[in-house]
C-alpha positions in Angstrom: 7.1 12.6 -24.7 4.8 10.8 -22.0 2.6 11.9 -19.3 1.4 10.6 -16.7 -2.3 11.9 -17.5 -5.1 10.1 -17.9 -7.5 9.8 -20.7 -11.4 9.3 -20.9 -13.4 9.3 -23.6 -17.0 10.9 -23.0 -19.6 10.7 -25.0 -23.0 13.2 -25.1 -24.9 15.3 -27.5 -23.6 17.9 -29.2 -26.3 20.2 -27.4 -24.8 19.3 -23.7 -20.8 19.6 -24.9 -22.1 23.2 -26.7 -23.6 24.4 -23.7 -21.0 23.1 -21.2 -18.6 25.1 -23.4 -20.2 28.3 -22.8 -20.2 27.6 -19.2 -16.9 26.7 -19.1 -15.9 29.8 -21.0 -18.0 32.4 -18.6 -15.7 31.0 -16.2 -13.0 31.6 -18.0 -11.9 27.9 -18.3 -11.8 25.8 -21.9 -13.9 22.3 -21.3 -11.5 20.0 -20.0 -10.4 22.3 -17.4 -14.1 22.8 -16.2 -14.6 18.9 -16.3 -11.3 18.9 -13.9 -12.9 21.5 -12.0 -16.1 19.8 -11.2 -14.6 16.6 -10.8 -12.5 17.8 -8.1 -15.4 19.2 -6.6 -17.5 16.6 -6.5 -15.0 14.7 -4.9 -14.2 17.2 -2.1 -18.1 17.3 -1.3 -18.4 13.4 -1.0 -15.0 13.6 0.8 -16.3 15.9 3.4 -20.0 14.8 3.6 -19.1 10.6 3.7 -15.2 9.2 4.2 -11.8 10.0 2.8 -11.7 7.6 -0.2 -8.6 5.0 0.8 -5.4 5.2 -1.4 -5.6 1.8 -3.1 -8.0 3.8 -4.7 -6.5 5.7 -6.2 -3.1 5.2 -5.9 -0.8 3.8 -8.8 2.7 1.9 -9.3 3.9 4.6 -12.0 7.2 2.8 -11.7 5.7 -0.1 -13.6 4.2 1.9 -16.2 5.7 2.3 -19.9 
């Protein structure tokens, strides 16, 4: 079955993905769902502080896609 996520691969030491665990878990969130978060986040903030990014951005044909 497909989805229409994305996938990165990041790579960092073991000692920064430990401790971003913990964070994420204080939080009550497992790590992707804390990358998400911040992500989002940072976004907002350069949203509201600079420009609206434009769509052709971020937009995708996902009628295309297999």
């Amino acid at each position: 079955m497909k989805d229409n996520k994305a996938r990165y691969t990041l790579r960092t030491t073991h000692e920064l993905l430990d401790k971003f665990g913990y964070v994420a878990d204080f939080y009550g969130r497992n790590k992707n769902k804390e990358l998400v978060y911040l992500m989002k986040k940072r976004v907002a903030d350069y949203e509201k502080r600079y420009e609206k990014i434009p769509e052709e951005v971020y937009k995708h044909d996902t009628e295309n896609e297999d």
